[in-house]
Structure formats: C-alpha cells, structure tokens
C-alpha positions in Angstrom: -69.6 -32.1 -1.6 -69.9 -31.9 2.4 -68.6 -35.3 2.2 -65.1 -34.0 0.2 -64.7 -31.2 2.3 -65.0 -34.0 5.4 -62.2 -36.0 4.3 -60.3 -32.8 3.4 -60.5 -31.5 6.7 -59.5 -34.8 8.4 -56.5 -35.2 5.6 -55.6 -31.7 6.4 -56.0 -32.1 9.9 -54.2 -35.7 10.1 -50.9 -33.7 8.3 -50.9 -30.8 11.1 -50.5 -33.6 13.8 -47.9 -35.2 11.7 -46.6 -31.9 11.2 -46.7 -31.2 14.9 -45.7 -34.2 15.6 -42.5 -34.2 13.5 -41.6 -30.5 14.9 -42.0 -32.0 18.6 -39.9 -35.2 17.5 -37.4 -32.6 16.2 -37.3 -30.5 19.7 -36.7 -33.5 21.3 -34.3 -34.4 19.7 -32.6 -30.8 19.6 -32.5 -31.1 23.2 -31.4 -34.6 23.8 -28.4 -33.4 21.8 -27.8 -30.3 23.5 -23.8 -29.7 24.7 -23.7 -30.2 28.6 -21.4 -27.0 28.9 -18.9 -27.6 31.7 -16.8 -24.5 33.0 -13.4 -24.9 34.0 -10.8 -22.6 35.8 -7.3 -22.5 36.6 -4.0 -20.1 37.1 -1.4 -21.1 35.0 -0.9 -18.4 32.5 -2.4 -18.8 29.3 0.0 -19.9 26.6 2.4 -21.3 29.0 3.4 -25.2 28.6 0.7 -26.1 31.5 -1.3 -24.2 30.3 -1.5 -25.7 26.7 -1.3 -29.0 28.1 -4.5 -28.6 30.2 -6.3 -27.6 27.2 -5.7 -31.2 25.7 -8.5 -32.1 28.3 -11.2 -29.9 26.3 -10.0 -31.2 23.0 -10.2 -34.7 24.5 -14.1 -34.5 25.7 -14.4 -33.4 22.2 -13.4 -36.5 20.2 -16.7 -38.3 21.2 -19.8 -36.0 20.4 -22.2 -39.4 21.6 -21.3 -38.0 24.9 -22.4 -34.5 24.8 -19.9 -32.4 27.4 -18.0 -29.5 26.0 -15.5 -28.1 28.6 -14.8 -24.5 28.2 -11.4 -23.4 30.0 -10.9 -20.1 31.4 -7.1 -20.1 32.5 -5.0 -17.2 34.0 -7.0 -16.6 36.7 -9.6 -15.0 35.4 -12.1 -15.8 37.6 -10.4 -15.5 40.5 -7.5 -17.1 42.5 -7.7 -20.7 43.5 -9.7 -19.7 47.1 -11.9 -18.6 45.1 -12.1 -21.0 42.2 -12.7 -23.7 45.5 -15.5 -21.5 47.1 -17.1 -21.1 43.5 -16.8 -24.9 42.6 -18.7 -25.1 46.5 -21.5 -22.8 45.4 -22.1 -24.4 42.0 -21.4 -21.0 40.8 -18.6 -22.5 38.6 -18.2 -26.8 37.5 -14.6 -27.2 37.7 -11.4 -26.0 39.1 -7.4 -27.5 38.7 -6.1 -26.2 41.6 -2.9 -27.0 43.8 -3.3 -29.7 46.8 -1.8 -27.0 48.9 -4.7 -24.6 48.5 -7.2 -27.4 48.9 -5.9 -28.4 52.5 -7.5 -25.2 53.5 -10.8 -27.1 53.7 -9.5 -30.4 54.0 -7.4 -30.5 56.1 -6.0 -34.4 55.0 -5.1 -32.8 51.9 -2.3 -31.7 53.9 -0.5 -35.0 53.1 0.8 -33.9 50.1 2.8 -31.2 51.6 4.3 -33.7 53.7 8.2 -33.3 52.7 9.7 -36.8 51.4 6.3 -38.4 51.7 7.3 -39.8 48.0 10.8 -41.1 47.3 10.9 -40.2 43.8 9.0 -39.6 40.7 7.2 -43.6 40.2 6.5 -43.7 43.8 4.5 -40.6 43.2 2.7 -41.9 40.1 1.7 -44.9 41.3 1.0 -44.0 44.9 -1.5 -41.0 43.2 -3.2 -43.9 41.1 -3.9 -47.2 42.8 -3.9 -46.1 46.4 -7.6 -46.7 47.8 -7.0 -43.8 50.4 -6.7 -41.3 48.0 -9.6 -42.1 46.2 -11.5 -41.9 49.2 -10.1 -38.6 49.9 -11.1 -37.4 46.7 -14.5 -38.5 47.1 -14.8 -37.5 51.0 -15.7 -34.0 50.1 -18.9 -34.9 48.3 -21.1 -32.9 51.4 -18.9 -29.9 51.3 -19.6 -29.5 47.7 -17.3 -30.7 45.4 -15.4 -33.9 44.9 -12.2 -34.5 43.2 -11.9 -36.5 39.9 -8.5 -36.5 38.8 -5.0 -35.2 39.7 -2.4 -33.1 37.2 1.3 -34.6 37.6 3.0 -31.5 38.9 6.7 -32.5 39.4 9.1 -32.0 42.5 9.8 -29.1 43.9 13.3 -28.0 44.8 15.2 -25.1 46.0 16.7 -21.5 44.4 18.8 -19.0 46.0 20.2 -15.9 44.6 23.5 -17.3 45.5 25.3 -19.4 43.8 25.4 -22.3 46.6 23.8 -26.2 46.5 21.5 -26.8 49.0 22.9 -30.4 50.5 21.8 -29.5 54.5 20.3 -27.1 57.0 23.5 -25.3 57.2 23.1 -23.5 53.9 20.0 -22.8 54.3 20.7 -21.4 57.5 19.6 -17.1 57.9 17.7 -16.8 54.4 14.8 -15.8 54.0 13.0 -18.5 51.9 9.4 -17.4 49.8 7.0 -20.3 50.9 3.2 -21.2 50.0 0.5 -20.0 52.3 0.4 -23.5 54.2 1.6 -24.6 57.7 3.1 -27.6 56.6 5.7 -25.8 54.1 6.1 -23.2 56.4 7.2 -25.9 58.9 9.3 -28.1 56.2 11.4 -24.7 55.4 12.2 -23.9 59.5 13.3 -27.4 60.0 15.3 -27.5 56.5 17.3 -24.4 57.7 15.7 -21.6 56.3 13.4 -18.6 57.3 10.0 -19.3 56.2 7.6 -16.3 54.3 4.9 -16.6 53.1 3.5 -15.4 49.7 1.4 -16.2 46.7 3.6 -17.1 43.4 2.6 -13.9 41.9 4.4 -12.0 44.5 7.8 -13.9 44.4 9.5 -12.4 41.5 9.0 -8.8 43.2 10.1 -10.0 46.3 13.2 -11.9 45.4 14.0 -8.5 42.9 13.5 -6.4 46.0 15.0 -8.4 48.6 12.5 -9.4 50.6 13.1 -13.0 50.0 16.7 -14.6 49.5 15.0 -17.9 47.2 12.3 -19.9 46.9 11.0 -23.3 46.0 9.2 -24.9 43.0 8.9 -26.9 40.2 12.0 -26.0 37.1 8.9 -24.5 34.8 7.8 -22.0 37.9 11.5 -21.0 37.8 11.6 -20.1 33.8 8.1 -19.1 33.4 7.7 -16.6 36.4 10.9 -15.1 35.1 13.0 -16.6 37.9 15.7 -17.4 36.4 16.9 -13.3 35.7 17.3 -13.1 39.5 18.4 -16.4 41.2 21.9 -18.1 40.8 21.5 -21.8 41.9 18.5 -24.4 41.6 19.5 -27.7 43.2 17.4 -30.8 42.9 16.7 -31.4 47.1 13.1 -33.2 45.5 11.5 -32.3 48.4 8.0 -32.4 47.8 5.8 -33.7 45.0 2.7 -31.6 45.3 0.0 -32.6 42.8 -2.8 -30.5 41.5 -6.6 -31.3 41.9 -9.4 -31.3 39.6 -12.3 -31.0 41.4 -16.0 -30.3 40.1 -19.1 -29.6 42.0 -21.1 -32.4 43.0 -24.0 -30.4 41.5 -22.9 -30.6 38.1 -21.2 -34.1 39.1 -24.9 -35.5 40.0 -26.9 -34.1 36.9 -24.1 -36.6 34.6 -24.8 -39.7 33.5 -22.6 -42.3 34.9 -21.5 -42.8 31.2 -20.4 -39.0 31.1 -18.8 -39.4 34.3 -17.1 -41.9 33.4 -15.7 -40.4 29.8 -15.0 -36.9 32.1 -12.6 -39.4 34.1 -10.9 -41.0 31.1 -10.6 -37.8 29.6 -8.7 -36.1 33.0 -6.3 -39.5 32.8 -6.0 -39.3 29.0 -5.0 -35.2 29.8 -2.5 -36.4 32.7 -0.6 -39.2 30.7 0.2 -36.3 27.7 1.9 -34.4 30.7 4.1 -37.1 32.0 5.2 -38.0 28.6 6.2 -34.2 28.1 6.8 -33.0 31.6 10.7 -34.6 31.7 11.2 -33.0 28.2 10.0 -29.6 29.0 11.6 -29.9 32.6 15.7 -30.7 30.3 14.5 -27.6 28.3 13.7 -25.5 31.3 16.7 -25.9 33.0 18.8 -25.2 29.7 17.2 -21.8 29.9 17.9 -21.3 33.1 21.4 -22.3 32.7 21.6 -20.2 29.6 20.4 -17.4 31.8 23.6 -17.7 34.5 21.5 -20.4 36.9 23.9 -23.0 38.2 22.2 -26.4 38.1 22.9 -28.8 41.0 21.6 -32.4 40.4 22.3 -35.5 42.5 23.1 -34.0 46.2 22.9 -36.6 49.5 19.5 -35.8 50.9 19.9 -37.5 54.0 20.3 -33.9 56.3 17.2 -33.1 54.9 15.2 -35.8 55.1 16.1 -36.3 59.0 15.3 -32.8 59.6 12.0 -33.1 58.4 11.1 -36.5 59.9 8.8 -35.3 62.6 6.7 -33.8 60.0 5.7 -37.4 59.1 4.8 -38.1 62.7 3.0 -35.4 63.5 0.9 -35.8 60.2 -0.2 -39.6 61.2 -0.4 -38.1 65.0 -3.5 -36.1 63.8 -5.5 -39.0 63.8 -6.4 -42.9 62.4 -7.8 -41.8 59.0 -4.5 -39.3 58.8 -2.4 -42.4 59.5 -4.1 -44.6 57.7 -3.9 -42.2 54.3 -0.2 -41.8 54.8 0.3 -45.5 55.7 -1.2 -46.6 52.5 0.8 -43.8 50.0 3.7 -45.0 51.6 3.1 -49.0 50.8 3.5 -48.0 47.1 7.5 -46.7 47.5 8.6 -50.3 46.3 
C-alpha cells in the first residue's frame, strides 16, 4: 500500500513540475512576444494629409508581427511643441519625434544646412542628396551622445513665398518694405533680409493671426501649410521662388534605439523609407490639389519666375555656412556633389 501511495506521490509530483514547467515555458513565451511599444510625436494636425500619411509608418511596423514593435502616434502636438518633443526624445521620456530640421539646428548646430537657401536645385537633387550622401548619415548619427540620433527623413517639399498682394516675387525689389513671417532660425531670418524682405519671427501657429491682423504682410512655406493653416482666406499671390527644401527628422532616443535588436532596427528603418516613398508618390498630387484650392479661394499662382536675383542675393549664406568650419564644409560640399 505504502508502496502505491510512493509511486502516486512521485506521479503526482512528476505532473506538478510538468505542470510548472509548462506554465514557466508559457511565461516565457508570453514575454518573448510581448509588443515593444514605441511612442511617437509630432505637429501636424491630426487628420490633415501629413498627418494621415505619417500614420502609414504605424500601420507599416505592423505588417510583420515576427518583429514585435507597435508605434503608437500621438500627432497635433499633444505632447508638446517640437523643443519639447527634442528635449523629451533627449530624456528618454518619449522614443520618437518627426520634427522639422529647422527646430533641430537648435542643438545641432550643422543641421543648419538645410536652411541654407538654394542649397538644392530642385526636387531630385533633394531626394537623392537626403539619401546616398555619407555626410548626412553621419550627421544623423553624430548626436548619438546628446541623446538621440536620427533614423529617417520625411520629404517635406519647397518652400516658397505669399503676400497679401497680388504681386510675383521674381527679385529683392518686391520684396522690398514687407514684413515677411519667418521660422525661429538665424539662417531664415538671414535668407529673408538678403531676399528683400523684413524678417519676423514666429511659430506657424501664430501666422494666420498675424497676417489677419497685420502684423506680417506674407510668409513662406510649403502649398499644404498655405491651405491647411487657412492661408489661402487672407493672402493673394503664392509664387514658386523654391527657395528652400527643408526636410523633417525622425529622431528616437538612443535609449530606446540601444535596447532593439539590430533586426528591429533595421525593420524600424525600412519602415520610416517604406513611410517616405508613400509621400513622394502623393506629395505632387496633393501639392496640384492644394494649389487648386487656393486658386479657388482668389490666390494667384505664379509658377516658373527667373530665380537668378534671388539666388545671388543669397550667395553669401553658402559661404558663411562652409566658413563655420571643415566638417560644415565638408557636409555641404558632399550635398552639393549630388545636383547632377
């Protein structure tokens, strides 16, 4: 009898370590599986074109589950504005951030280059310059002790002049007495002195009050900043001067960088270029239908104009850029080997 209760015991015994042993298997396995959550912020309104198209990148990580990342996107500013959303993705505080090169050269300062008026000749130049050159990549990944690095860029087009009067920007001249909204950063302040105009400057959120209200004769930006902001209902002229080609910047801390796998890494990449290459094979679509608003709205559209005022007005811009310093002049010098 002892001896059946012996064996009992050890078969009872023998299932609670396969039992325990199947719950551990199954924790493990929870776990190994577990979503790596990655939070993302930017400022484009929610709902807007950009806004929609950033998105894809979420929907993107999701296709392959093998790879556990989920990216949740909090857009609209919600967390804070794009200072912030730098300082945050800094702290570790919050993984990523799209936010514009402009905003970035406040803490490095060669971010600057892309400020740099006519630094790209046109829209390819830009592309392929932001894509193959070796010195932007090593700008990207130069800010790895400060806290974050950057991992991808978002094709943001040209920006271009609006006035409330009905007048083509082709040279200084017309510019010449207005008061002209600028982004917070030397360099445009600069660009918009030597291009004619009277520089002020503002975040984007404070332009339509201050073009209603006078403070501000026009502005500068991209076609969708004109329709979405609401631009359109106060300005008379947008003319193509293609002045600068400012991209955006997805950064991410290098906290949340390091604790990847360098296959998750590597799908987080794709996945940023997979989001990028939906844009360009919208952006010239929804930039037609942007400017048929505007038009629609009273906005005369110049397209074509002789840039050459321009260009030479700005030229010492380029030299004081490179002035700055071999790495400077070595970033620009290799952006610039890609215009052919």
């Amino acid at each position: 009898m002892g001896s059946i209760r012996k064996k009992i015991g050890i078969a009872v015994s023998a299932a609670g370590l396969l039992l325990v042993g199947a719950i551990f298997i199954s924790v493990v396995n929870a776990n190994s599986t577990e979503k790596v959550e990655i939070r993302l912020a930017h400022n484009q309104s929610a709902g807007s074109e950009i806004a929609d198209s950033i998105a894809k990148f979420s929907e993107f990580v999701a296709e392959d589950e093998s790879k556990n990342l989920q990216v949740d996107i909090y857009a609209s500013g919600v967390l804070g504005t794009e200072k912030e959303e730098i300082e945050m993705v800094q702290a570790g505080i919050l993984d990523m951030a799209k936010v514009s090169s402009n905003t970035l050269g406040q803490f490095e300062d060669k971010y600057a280059i892309f400020a740099v008026p006519y630094l790209f000749v046109d829209q390819d130049h830009y592309y392929t310059a932001m894509e193959e050159s070796e010195k932007v990549k090593e700008l990207f990944e130069s800010t790895a002790d400060d806290g974050y690095i950057a991992i991808g860029y978002y094709a943001n087009g040209s920006r271009n002049f609006y006035l409330k009067e009905d007048i083509a920007c082709t040279d200084p001249s017309v510019l010449k007495g207005k008061k002209i909204r600028s982004m917070p950063s030397s360099t445009s302040m600069e660009m918009i002195q030597r291009m004619g105009g009277s520089a002020v400057p503002m975040a984007a959120s404070e332009t339509y009050t201050s073009l209603q209200q006078g403070i501000v004769d026009g502005a500068e930006n991209t076609e969708l900043a004109l329709t979405v902001d609401g631009h359109q209902d106060l300005v008379k002229s947008y003319t193509y001067t293609e002045h600068q080609y400012s991209p955006d910047i997805y950064i991410i801390s290098t906290k949340k960088w390091n604790s990847l796998t360098d296959e998750q890494k590597d799908y987080l990449v794709e996945c940023l270029q997979k989001t990028n290459e939906n844009f360009k094979s919208l952006y010239n679509g929804m930039m037609e239908e942007a400017m048929e608003e505007a038009q629609e709205h009273g906005v005369t559209v110049y397209r074509d104009i002789d840039k050459s005022a321009f260009i030479e007005a700005v030229s010492p811009i380029h030299d004081e850029f490179c002035a700055r310093g071999e790495e400077y002049k070595a970033l620009y010098d290799d952006i610039q080997k890609y215009a052919d």
